[in-house]
C-alpha positions, 0 to 999 in steps of 0.5 A: 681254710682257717688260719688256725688249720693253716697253722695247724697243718703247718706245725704238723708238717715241721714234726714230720720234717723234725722226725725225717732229720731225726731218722736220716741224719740224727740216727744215733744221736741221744736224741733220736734214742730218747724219742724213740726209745732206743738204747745207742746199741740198737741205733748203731745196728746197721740194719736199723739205720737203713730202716731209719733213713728210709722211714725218714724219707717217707715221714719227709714227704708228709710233710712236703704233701702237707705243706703242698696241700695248704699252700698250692694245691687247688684242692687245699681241704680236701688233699689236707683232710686226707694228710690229716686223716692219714697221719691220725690212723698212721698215729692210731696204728701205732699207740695199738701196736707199740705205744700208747702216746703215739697217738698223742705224740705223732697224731695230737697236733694232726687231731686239732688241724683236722678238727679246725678243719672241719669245724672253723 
């Protein structure tokens, strides 16, 4: 694997764990509602922060399976093209559903680490 895919995969993995710190333990802070575009009120909802904190999770653990995938596993491209394909979908899903730029946003730097896979 490139050292530019390394890189890559590993950028992805540190937005997936800015996200998870975001989610669990940054729920109503200014931030969060700006990158979420939120208002405080809907971020101080009960129910919203369990969805939150419980979506940090998962988005945490991406980011140890990219991590473990570049890193440790014998099986490094193909378990890193799968975390790669999965968050780009993920990302696809939703600009559809919700807004656009998601696929830039969340799935931009997925998109170059899984191009630098398959071509460098």
């Amino acid at each position: 694997m490139s050292v530019i895919t390394i890189t890559l995969g590993t950028l992805v993995a540190l937005e997936f764990f800015y996200i998870t710190f975001l989610e669990t333990f940054k729920t109503t802070s200014s931030t969060t509602g700006r990158v979420f575009n939120m208002s405080q009120e809907e971020l101080k909802n009960k129910n919203v922060q369990v969805l939150f904190k419980n979506q940090g999770v998962y988005n945490g653990l991406i980011g140890v399976g990219m991590l473990y995938a570049l890193f440790v596993s014998s099986a490094s491209i193909e378990l890193t093209a799968f975390l790669l394909a999965y968050v780009i979908l993920v990302a696809l899903y939703g600009s559809l559903t919700s807004n656009k730029l998601i696929i830039v946003k969340q799935g931009g730097l997925a998109i170059l680490a899984l191009l630098s896979l398959i071509f460098l």
